[in-house]
Every structure is written in structure tokens, then in C-alpha cells.
C-alpha positions as a LaTeX table, in Angstrom:
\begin{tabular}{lrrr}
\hline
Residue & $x$ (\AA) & $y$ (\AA) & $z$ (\AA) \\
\hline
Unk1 & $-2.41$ & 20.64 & $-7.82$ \\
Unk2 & 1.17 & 19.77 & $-9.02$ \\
Unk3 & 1.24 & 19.84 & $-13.28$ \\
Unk4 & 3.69 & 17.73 & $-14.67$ \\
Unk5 & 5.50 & 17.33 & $-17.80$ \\
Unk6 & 2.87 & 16.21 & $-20.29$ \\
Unk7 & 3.42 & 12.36 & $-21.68$ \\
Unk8 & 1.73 & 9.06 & $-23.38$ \\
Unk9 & 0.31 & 6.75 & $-21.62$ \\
Unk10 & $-0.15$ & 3.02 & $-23.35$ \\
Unk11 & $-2.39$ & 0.37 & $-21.42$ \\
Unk12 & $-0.69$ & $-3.24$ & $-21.12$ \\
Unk13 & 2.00 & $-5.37$ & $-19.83$ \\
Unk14 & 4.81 & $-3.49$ & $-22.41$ \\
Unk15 & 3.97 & 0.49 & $-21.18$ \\
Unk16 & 6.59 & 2.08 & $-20.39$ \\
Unk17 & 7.01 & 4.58 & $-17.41$ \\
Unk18 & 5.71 & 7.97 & $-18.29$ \\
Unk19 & 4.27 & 10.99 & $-17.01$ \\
Unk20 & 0.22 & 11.34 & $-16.51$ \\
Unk21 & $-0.96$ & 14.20 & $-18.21$ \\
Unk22 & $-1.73$ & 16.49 & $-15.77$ \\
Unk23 & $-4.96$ & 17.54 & $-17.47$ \\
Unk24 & $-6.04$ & 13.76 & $-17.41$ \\
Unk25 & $-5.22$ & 14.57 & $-13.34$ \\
Unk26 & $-8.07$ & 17.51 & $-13.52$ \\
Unk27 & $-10.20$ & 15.90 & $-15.44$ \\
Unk28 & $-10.53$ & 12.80 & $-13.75$ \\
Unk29 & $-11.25$ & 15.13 & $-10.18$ \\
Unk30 & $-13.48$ & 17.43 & $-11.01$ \\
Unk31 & $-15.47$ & 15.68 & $-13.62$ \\
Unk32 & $-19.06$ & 14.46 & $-11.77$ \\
Unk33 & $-20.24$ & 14.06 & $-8.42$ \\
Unk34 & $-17.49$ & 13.30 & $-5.62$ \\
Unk35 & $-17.60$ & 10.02 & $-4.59$ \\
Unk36 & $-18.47$ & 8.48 & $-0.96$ \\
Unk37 & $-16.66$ & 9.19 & 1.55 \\
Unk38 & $-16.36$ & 7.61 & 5.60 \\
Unk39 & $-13.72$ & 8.15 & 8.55 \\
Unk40 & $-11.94$ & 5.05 & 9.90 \\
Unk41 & $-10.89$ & 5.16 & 13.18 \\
Unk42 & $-7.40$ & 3.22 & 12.64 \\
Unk43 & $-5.03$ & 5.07 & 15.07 \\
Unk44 & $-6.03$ & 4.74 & 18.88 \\
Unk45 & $-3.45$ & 2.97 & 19.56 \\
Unk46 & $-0.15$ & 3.58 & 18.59 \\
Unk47 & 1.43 & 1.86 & 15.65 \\
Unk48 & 3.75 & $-0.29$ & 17.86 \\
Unk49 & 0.96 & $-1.16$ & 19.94 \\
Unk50 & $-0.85$ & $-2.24$ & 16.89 \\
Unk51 & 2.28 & $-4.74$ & 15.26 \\
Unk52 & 3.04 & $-5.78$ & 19.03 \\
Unk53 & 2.94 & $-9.74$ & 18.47 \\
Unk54 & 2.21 & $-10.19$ & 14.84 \\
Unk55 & 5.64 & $-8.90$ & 13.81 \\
Unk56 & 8.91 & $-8.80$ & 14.08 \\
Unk57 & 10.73 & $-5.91$ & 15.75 \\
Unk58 & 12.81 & $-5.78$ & 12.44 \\
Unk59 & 9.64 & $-4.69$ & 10.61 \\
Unk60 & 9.97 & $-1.12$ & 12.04 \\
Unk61 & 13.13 & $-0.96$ & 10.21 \\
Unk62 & 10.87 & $-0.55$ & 6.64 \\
Unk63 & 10.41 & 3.57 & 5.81 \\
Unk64 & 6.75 & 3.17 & 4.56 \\
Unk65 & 4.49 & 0.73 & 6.67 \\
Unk66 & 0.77 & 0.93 & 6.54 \\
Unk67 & $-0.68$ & 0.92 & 10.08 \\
Unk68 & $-2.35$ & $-2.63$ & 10.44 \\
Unk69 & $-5.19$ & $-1.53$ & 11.66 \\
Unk70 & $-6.16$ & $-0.09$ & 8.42 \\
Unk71 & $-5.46$ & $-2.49$ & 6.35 \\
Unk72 & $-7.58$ & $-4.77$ & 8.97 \\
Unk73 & $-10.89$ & $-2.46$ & 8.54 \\
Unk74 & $-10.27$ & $-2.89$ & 4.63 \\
Unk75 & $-10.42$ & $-6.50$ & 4.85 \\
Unk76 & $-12.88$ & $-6.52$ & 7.01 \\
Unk77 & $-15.12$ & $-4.35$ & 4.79 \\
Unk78 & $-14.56$ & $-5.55$ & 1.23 \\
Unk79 & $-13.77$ & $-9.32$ & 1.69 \\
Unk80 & $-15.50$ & $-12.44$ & 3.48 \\
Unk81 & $-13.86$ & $-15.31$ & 5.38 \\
Unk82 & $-11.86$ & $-17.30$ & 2.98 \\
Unk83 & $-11.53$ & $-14.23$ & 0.14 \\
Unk84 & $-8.34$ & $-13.99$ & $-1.15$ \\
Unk85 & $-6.62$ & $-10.63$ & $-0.58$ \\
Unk86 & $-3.43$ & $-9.14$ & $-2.97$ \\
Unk87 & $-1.08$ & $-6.49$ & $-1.86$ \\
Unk88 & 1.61 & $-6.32$ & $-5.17$ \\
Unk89 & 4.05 & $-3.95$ & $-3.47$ \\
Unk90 & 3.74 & $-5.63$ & 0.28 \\
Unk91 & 6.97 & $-4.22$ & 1.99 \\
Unk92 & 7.06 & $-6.41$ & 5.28 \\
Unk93 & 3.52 & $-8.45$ & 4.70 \\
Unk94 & 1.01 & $-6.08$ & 6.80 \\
Unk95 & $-1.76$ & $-6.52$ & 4.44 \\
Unk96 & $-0.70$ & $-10.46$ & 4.51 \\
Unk97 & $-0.50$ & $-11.05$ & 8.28 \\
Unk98 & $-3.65$ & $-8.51$ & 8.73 \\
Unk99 & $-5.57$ & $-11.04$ & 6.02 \\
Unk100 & $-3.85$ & $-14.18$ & 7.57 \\
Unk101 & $-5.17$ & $-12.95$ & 11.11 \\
Unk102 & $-9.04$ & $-12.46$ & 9.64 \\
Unk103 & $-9.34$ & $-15.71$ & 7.78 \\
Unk104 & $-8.62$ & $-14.46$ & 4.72 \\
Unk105 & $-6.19$ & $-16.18$ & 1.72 \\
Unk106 & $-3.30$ & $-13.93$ & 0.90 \\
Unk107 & $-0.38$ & $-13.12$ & $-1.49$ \\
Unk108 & 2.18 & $-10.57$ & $-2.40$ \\
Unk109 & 4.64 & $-9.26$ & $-4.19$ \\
Unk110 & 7.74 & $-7.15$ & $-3.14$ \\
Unk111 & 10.33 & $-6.07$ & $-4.65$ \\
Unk112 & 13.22 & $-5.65$ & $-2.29$ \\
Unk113 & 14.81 & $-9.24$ & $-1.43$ \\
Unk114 & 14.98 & $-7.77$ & 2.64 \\
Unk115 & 11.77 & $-7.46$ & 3.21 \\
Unk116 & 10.72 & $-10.31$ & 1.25 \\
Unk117 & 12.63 & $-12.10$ & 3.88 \\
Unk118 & 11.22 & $-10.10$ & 6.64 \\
Unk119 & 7.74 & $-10.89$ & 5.69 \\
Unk120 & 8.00 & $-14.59$ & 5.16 \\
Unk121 & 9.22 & $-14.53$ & 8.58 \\
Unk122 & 6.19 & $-12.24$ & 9.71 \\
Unk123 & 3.93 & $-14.89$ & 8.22 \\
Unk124 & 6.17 & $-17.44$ & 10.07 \\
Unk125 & 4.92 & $-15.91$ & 13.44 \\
Unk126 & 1.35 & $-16.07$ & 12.09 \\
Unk127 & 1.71 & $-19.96$ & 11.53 \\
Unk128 & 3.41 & $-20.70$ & 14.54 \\
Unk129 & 0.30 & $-18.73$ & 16.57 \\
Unk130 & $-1.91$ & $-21.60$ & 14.81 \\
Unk131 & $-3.22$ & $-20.06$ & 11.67 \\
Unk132 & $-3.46$ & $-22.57$ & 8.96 \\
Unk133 & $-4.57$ & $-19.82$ & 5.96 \\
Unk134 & $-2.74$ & $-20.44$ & 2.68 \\
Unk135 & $-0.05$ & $-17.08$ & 2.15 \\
Unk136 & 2.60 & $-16.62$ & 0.02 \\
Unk137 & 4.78 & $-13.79$ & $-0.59$ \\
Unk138 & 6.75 & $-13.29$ & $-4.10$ \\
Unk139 & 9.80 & $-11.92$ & $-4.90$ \\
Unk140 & 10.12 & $-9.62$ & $-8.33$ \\
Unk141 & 9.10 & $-6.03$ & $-9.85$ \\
Unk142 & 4.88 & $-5.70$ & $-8.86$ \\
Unk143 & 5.13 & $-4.00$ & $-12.84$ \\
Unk144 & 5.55 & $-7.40$ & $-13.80$ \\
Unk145 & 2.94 & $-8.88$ & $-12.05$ \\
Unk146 & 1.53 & $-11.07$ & $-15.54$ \\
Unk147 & 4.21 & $-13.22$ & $-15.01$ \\
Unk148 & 4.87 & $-13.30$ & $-11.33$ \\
Unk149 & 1.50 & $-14.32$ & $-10.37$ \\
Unk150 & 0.22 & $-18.24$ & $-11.01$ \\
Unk151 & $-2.69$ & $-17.70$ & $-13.83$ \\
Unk152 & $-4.94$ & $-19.87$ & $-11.73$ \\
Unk153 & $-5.52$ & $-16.18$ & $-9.80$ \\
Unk154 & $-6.77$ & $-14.73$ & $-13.00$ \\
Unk155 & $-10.45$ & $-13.15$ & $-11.57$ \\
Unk156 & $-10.13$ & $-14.73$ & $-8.44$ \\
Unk157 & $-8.87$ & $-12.09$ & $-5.67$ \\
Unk158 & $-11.93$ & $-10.13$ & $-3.64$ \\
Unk159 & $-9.76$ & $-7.24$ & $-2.42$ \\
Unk160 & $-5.81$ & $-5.67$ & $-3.77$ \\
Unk161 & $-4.64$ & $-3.79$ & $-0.75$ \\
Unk162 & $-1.17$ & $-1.34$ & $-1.73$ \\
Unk163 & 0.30 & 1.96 & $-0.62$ \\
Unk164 & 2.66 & 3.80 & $-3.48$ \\
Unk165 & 6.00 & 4.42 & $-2.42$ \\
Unk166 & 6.34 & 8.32 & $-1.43$ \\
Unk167 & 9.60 & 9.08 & $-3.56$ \\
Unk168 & 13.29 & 7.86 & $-2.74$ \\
Unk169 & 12.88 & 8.87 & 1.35 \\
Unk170 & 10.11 & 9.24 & 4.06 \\
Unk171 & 10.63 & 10.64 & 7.85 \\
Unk172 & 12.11 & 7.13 & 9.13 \\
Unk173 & 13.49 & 6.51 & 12.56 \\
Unk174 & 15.65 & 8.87 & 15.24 \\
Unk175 & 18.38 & 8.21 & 17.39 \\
Unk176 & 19.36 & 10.38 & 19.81 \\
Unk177 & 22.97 & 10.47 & 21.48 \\
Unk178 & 24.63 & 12.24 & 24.16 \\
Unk179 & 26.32 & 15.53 & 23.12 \\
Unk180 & 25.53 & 14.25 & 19.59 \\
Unk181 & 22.27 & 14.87 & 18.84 \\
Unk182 & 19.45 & 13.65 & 16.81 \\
Unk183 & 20.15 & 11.48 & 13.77 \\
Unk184 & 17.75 & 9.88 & 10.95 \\
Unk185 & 17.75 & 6.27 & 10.30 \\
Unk186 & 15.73 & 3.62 & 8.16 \\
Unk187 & 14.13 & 6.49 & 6.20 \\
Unk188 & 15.63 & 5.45 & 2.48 \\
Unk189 & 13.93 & 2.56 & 0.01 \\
Unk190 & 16.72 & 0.53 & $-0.72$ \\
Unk191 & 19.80 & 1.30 & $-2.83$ \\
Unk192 & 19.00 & 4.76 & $-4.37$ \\
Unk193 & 20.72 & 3.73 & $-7.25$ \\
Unk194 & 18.28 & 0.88 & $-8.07$ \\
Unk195 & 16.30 & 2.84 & $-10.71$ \\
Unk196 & 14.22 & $-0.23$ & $-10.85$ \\
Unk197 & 12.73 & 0.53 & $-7.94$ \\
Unk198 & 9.65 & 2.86 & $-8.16$ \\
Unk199 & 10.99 & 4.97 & $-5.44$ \\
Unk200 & 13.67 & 6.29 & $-6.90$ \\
Unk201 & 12.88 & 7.29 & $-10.62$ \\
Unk202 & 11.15 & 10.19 & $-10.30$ \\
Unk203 & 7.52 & 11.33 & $-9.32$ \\
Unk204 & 5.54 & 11.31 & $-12.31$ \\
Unk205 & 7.06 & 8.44 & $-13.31$ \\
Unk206 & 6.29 & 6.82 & $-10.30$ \\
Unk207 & 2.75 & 7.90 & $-11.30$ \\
Unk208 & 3.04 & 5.99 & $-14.19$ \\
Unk209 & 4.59 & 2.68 & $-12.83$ \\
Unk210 & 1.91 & 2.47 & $-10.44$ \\
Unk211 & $-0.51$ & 2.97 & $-13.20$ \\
Unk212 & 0.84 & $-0.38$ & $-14.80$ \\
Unk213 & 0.69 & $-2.30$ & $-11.70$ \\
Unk214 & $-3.17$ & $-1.32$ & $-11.18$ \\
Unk215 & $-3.65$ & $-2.86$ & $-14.69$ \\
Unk216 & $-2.03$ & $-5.62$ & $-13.98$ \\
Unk217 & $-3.75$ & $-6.40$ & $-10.53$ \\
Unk218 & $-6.92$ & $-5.09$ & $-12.20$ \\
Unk219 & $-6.87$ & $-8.66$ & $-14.16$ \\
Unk220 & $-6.83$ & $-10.62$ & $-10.83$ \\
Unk221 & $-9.70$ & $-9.01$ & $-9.67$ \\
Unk222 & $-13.09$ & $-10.70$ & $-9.57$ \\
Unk223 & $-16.08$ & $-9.42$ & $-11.06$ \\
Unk224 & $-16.51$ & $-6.38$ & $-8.97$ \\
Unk225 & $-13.99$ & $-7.04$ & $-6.81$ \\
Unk226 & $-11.98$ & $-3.87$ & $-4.75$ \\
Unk227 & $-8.58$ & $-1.87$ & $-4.98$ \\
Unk228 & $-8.00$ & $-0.10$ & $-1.49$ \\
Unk229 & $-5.23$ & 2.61 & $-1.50$ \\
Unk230 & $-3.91$ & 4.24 & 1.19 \\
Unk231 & $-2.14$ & 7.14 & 0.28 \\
Unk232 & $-1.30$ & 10.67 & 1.99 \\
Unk233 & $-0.28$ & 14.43 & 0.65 \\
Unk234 & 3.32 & 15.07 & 0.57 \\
Unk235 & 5.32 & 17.79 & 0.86 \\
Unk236 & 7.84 & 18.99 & $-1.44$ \\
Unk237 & 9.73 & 22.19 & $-0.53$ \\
Unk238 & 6.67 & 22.88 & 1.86 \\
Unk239 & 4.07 & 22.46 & $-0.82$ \\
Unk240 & 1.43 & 19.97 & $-0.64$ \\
Unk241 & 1.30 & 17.67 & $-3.40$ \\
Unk242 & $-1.97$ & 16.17 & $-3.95$ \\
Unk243 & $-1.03$ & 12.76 & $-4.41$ \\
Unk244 & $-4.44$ & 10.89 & $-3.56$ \\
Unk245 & $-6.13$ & 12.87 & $-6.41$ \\
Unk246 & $-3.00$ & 11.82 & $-8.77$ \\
Unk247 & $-3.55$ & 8.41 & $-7.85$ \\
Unk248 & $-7.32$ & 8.90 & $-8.47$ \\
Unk249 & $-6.06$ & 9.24 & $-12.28$ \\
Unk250 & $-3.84$ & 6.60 & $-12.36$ \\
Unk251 & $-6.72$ & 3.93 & $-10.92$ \\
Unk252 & $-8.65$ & 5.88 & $-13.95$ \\
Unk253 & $-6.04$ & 4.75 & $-16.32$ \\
Unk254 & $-6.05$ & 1.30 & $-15.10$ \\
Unk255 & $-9.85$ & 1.17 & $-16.25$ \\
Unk256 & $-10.73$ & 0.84 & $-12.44$ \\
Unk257 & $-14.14$ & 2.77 & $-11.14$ \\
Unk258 & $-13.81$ & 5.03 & $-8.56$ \\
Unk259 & $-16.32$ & 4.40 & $-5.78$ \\
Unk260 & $-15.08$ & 5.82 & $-2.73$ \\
Unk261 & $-12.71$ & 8.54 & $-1.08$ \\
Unk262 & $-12.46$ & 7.44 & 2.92 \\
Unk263 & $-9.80$ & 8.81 & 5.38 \\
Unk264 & $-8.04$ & 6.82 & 7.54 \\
Unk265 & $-7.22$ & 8.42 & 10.72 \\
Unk266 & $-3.15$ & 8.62 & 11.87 \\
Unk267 & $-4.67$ & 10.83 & 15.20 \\
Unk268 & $-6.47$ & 9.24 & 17.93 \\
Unk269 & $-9.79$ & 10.59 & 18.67 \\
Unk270 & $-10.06$ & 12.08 & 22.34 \\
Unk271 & $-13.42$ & 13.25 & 23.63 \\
Unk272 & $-13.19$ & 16.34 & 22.09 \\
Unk273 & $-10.24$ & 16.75 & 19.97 \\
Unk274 & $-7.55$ & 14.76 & 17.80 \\
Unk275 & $-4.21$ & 13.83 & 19.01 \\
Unk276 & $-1.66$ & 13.92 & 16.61 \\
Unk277 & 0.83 & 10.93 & 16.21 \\
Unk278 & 3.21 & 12.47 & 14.24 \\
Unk279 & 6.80 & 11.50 & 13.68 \\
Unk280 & 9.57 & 13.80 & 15.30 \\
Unk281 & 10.76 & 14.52 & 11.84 \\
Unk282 & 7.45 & 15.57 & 11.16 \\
Unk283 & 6.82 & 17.60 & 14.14 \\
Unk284 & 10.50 & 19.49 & 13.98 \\
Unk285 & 9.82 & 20.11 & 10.39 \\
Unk286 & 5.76 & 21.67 & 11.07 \\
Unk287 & 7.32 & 24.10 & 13.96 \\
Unk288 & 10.54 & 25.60 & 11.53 \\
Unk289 & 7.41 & 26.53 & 8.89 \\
Unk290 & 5.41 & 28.45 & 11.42 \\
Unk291 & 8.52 & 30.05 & 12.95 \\
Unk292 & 9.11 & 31.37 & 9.14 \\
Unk293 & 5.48 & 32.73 & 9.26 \\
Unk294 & 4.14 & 29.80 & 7.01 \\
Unk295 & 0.49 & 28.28 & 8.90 \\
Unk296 & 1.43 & 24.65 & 8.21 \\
Unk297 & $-0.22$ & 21.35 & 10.38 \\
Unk298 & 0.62 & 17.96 & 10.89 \\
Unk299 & $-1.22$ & 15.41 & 8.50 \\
Unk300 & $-3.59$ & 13.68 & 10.88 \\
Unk301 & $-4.69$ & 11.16 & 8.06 \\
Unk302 & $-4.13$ & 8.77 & 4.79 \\
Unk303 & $-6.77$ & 9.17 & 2.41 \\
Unk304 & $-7.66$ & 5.93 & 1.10 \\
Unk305 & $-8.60$ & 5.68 & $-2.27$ \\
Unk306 & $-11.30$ & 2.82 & $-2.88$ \\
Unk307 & $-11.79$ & 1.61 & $-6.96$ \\
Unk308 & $-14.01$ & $-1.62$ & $-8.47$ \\
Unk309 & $-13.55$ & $-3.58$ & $-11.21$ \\
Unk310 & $-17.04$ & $-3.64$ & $-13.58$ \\
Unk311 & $-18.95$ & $-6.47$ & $-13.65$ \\
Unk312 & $-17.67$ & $-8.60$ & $-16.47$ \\
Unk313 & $-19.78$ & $-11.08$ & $-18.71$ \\
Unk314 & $-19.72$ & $-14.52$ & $-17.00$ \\
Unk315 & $-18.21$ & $-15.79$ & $-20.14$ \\
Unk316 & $-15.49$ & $-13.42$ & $-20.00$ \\
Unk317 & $-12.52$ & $-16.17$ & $-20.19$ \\
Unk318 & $-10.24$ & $-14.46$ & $-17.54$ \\
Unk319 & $-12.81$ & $-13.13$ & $-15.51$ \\
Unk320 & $-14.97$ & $-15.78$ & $-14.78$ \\
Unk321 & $-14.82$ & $-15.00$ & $-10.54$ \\
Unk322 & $-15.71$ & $-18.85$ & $-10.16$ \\
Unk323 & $-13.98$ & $-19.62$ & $-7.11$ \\
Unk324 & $-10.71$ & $-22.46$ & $-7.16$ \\
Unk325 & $-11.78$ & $-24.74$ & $-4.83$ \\
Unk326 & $-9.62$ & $-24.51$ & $-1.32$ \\
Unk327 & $-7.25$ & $-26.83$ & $-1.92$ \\
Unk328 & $-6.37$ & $-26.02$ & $-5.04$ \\
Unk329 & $-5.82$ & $-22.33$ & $-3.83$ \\
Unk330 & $-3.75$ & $-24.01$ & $-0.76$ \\
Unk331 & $-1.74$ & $-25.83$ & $-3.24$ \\
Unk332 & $-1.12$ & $-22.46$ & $-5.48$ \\
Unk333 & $-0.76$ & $-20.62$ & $-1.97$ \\
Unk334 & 1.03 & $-23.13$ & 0.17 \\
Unk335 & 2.41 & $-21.81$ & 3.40 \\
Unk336 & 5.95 & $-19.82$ & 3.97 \\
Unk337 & 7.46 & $-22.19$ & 6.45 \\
Unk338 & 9.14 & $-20.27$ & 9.35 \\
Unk339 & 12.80 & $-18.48$ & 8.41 \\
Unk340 & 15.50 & $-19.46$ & 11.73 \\
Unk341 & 14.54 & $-17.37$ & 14.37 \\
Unk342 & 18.18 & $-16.38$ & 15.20 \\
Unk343 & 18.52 & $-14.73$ & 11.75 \\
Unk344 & 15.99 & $-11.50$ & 13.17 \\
Unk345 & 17.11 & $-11.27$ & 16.56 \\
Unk346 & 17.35 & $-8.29$ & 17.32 \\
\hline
\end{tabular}
């Protein structure tokens, strides 16, 4: 377990970024019986296989994606035909075109104007292979989300879908040259600069900015409606961070109830054995720690952290989980009309 400086924490649209108390961290993880946990099978095929189609080669580009085969099996467990699915920090629209492709509503929010851009064209594909399901993608800070979101939402979404950012850089992309060697590419959020994005201010307050966008989602919810994280370990000069029980806390926080702990898998499953499908960076970086004599292994999984919102009084104002009817949620969801194609050639 990682401790962290220790810090306030103030619930609403105003709190600022800062740390979780690491005994809040404890607390919330060893407090009670664990809760249930499954394996997905989301990796026997290999993430290009998986996006083959549905996106655009340009979405490889983005340092974080979530493999769309997990956010598939999370749609397809916690939502119905016609549920309306949020992802507030979307990146290039997997948990969009994933919903889109199951008959499911969707919207998002993402903060960098690229892949904004890059999913509305993603979406654009979606149309054009004859799906008609209202999606919308929105441009701004996901901390914000009160007043990026239309209020007609307020206790209407079935299922928020997210992955936290994992700090300003993540393995990314090679390429190899002749006589040149190996070089990283696509592995940086943005400008690192930008201290608006959550990336790049620090972990625990990272911690704490995701915290305020779970409160804010938790208002879209509908009466026990679902928050699905996917979320790995880290490591930080070789030690593991424990980031899925940190996030644990900040769903906690957000006055969501734990209800699950799944893992997804990022191995396939062979007949008797797991196959890794780990990055080179990954890989290079697992067999330097065992040639200094430390036992590390590649992580073969994403834990994925699954919360509820309570059951609210039907009278509850903003909580009400009465259903728009469809075309009112069409008109509030319209459709991304398709971005010119020569713009993402590759």
C-alpha cells in the first residue's frame, strides 16, 4: 500500500483536488467482507484484432485505451437494449462505439480536443455501418461534468464506464529503425504542461480529481444504476502501487457502494496456461528486474472495480430513474455526423 500525504476531502461540484487520506485507503479495504469477485475473458484476441473495423487506425495513437472487449462484457452485463451508457473521461469513444454496437444510448466526455475529434469520427464509422443509436461525445474537464451534461440525464444513465488516467505517461508505441534502435512513441497524455489535465498533476491528486468526477457521474445514475472501472497496479520505481484499492476509496468518497471486484483478463487463456500480451516496454522492463535479482511478472490483468448507486426514494427530485422517452433522449443525444474522411488518413 502506497501512504500519501494526508489531506481534506469536501464532497460537491466546488472540491478542490486533494490527497485521500491514506487511512480512509485502509479503512475502506479491509473493513467487512470482500466483495464478489468473477474473471472476464476479454483478451483472446489481440487488441488490434478487437478495434479492427470499428475504429480508426488513428485510435492506436491514444496512450491509455481500454480493450473493447471489456468494456463490451460491461455493457452487456449491467445494461439492457436501449440503456444509456456514460464514460466522462472517454479518450477515443471505446465505451461509446462498444455501447453504439450493443444497442445501447451513449455519451461522453473528454477532455483533450484530439481525441474528441478522433472519437466523433469513430462514431462516424459506427453510423455509416447502419447504426441509428443516439451518441454524443462532449468536449470539456469530466470534473465539471454538472455543467457539461444536459440536466435532462439527471438519474437517467444504467451504466458509467471510465478508466483513470495512469499518471503523465504509459508504455505507448515502438518504432524500430535500422542501426537506430528502438524508440517510444504515443506514450504521453497531451501537453505535460496542461496541469488541467488529471494526468499530469500528481498522483494523489489525481486520486482526488477522480473522486469529484464519481460524484458528479454518481448524480446521473439511476436508482441503482452501475460504475464499472477498469483499472490496473502500476509501478513506480519497481513498486507496485495498489491503485484499484485507492480507487476503491475514492468510489467510497463519491458515496458509491462497492459491490464487486472482477478481473479482466489482458492474457489469453490457452488450454493450460495464460499467454501474456504484454507491451515490449513492458516485457524489456520485467527481464532488466529479474536480471537485478528482483522476481517481478508481467500484469496479465485490469481489475475492474464495480460500485451502485442506493436505491433512492421515488420522489427523490433528481433521481427519479423514470425513463425520457426515445426521442426526447435522441433529441438530447442526436448523432455525431461523420468528420471528412481525408482528415484521418493515415
Amino acid at each position: 500500500m502506497t501512504h500519501f500525504p494526508t489531506g481534506r476531502i469536501t464532497k460537491g461540484n466546488h472540491m478542490p483536488d486533494l490527497p485521500i487520506e491514506h487511512a480512509v485507503i485502509d479503512k475502506v479495504t479491509t473493513q467487512g467482507p470482500p466483495p464478489p469477485t468473477s474473471v472476464w475473458v476479454t483478451a483472446q484476441h489481440s487488441p488490434a484484432v478487437q478495434r479492427r473495423g470499428r475504429y480508426l487506425p488513428e485510435s492506436t495513437a491514444h496512450p491509455a485505451k481500454m480493450l473493447p472487449t471489456i468494456a463490451a462484457h460491461a455493457i452487456t452485463h449491467y445494461t439492457r437494449p436501449g440503456d444509456l451508457v456514460l464514460d466522462p473521461m472517454c479518450g477515443i469513444g471505446t465505451t461509446l462505439i462498444e455501447a453504439l454496437h450493443q444497442g445501447r444510448r451513449a455519451i461522453g466526455v473528454e477532455y483533450e480536443p484530439h481525441w474528441v475529434q478522433i472519437t466523433r469520427a469513430n462514431l462516424a464509422l459506427a453510423h455509416e455501418a447502419g447504426i441509428d443509436t443516439g451518441a454524443q461525445v462532449i468536449h470539456g474537464d469530466a470534473r465539471q461534468l454538472p455543467t457539461l451534461l444536459p440536466p435532462e440525464l439527471l438519474g437517467q444513465v444504467a451504466l458509467v464506464l471510465t478508466s483513470p488516467p495512469y499518471g503523465p505517461s504509459t508504455h505507448g508505441q515502438i518504432t524500430a529503425t535500422p542501426g537506430g534502435g528502438v524508440h517510444k512513441r504515443d506514450h504521453l497524455y497531451g501537453n505535460a504542461l496542461d496541469r488541467g489535465n488529471l494526468a499530469n498533476i500528481g498522483h494523489h491528486r489525481l486520486l482526488s480529481g477522480f473522486t469529484k468526477i464519481l460524484t458528479g457521474a454518481a448524480a446521473y445514475l439511476r436508482p441503482g444504476g452501475h460504475v464499472a472501472i477498469t483499472v490496473r497496479p502500476w509501478r513506480e520505481h519497481a513498486e507496485l502501487i495498489d491503485l484499484p484499492s485507492q480507487i476503491l476509496a475514492c468510489g467510497h468518497h463519491a458515496g458509491l457502494i462497492p459491490v464487486e471486484r472482477c478481473v479482466a483478463l489482458l492474457a489469453r487463456v490457452a488450454e493450460h496456461h495464460l499467454i501474456p500480451r504484454g507491451s515490449f516496454f513492458q516485457r524489456d522492463f520485467i527481464r532488466k528486474q529479474r536480471a537485478a535479482g528482483l522476481p517481478l511478472h508481467l500484469i496479465a490483468h485490469e481489475d475492474v472495480i464495480i460500485f451502485q448507486r442506493a436505491q433512492t426514494p421515488a420522489n427523490s427530485p433528481q433521481s427519479t430513474g423514470l425513463p425520457h422517452s426515445a426521442p426526447a433522449l435522441a433529441a438530447i443525444l442526436g448523432r455525431d455526423g461523420p468528420l471528412p474522411r481525408e482528415r484521418w488518413a493515415a
